[in-house]
Residue, then its C-alpha position, 0 to 999 in steps of 0.5 A: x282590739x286590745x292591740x289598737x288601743x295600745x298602739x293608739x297610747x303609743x301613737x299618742x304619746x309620741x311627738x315623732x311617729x315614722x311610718x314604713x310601709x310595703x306592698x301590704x298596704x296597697x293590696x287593698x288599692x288592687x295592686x298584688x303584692x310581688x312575693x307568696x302564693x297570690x304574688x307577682x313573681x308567682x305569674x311572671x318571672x322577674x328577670x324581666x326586671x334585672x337591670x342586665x336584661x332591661x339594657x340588653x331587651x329593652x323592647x321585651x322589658x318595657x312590654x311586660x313593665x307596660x302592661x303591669x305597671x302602667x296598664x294595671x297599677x295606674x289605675x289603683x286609688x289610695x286607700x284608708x291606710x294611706x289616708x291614715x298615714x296622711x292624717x297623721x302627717x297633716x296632724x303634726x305628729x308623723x314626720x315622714x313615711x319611708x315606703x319601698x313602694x313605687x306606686x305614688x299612692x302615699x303622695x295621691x293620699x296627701x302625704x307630703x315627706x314621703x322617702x321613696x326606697x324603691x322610686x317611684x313609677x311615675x317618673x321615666x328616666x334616660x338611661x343615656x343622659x339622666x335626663x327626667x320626665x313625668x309618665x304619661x300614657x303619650x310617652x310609652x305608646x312607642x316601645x321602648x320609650x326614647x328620651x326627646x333629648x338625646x334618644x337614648x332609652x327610657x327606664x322607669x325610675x323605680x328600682x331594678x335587680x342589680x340596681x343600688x338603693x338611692x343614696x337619698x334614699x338612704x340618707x333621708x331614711x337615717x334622718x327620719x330614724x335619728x328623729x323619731x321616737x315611734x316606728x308604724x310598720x304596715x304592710x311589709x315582712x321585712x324580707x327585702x334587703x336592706x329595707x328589712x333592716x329598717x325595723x332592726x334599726x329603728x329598734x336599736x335606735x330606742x324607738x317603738x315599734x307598731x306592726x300592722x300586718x295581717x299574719x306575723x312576719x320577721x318584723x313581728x320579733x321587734x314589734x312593741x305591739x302587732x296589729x294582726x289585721x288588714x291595713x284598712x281595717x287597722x287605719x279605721x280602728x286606730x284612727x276611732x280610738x285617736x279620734x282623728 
């Protein structure tokens, strides 16, 4: 436990903790992590998600989208670590998360700066008119989901292949690092670009590192402390020593 105990000092002493966060940390809500053995693209084959093929299948893209990330997702509840994040928050000392998750599940937990790298699927968007709606299971009954305004075709607005990062995104993520002092990793290998150059980045810009991740990743190098454990298990050890 000596890692907890030091990433605790660590936490501790810092006044502006920045969390970022990947598939890892929802694993434990029931949601597969998308790359490895158990992984989603182990299943399915993710052209489904290319942005060329959505627009030239939208039937087809929308059947698989439905059934994985609406029928099977939508009923994942945060967890410990997700609680953790947000009692740190509700704290004073962590001044935002920065997810490449689009589950919604950081915010469900109570989280309120939350940088959504990757969209979120809780939000349908016209691919013709930009227009914004909330998911709700009315809206997808027909497949694909048309837009009440104009009938041009619904998308989830969460990122596809071939599709550009948010430009908030991008630059929300700059502010959080040019204010922090700490950086918690959970639940990400640092292998999806250019989210992976997060950590990297974060380094260069003097802050520490914590890792929290069950087995080392391209993350582990830059890390100050790594947390070999499971997300939950972390987030309830840290928060007993930090008595939160």
């Amino acid at each position: 436990m000596g890692s907890v105990k030091k990433a605790a000092e660590l936490i501790k002493n810092s006044s502006n903790v920045v969390a970022f966060t990947g598939a890892g940390i929802s694993v434990e809500s029931g949601i597969p992590t998308f790359r490895g053995e158990n992984g989603l693209w182990a299943k399915f084959d993710p052209s489904f998600l290319e942005l060329s093929f959505f627009y030239s299948n939208p039937e087809k893209s929308w059947r698989l989208i439905k059934d994985i990330f609406y029928e099977y997702f939508g009923k994942a509840n945060p967890n410990e670590a997700h609680s953790f994040l947000a009692k740190l928050e509700e704290k004073g000392k962590l001044i935002g998360v920065i997810t490449q998750n689009i589950d919604n599940l950081h915010q469900e937990a109570g989280s309120k700066n939350v940088i959504e790298y990757h969209g979120n699927s809780k939000y349908l968007v016209c691919t013709k008119c930009g227009a914004r709606y909330d998911f709700t299971e009315e809206r997808i009954k027909d497949i694909p989901p048309l837009c009440d305004k104009c009938k041009g075709v619904l998308k989830p607005d969460f990122i596809f292949f071939g599709e550009g990062i948010p430009y908030e995104a991008i630059t929300g993520t700059e502010a959080l690092l040019e204010k922090g002092d700490l950086l918690i990793v959970i639940g990400t290998t640092g292998e999806v670009y250019p989210a992976g150059l997060i950590p990297i980045e974060a380094k260069n810009k003097g802050m520490q590192v914590i890792e929290i991740n069950p087995q080392p990743s391209k993350v582990t190098p830059y890390a100050d402390v790594f947390i070999q454990m499971k997300a939950t298990e972390a987030a309830k050890a840290l928060e007993k020593e930090l008595e939160l």
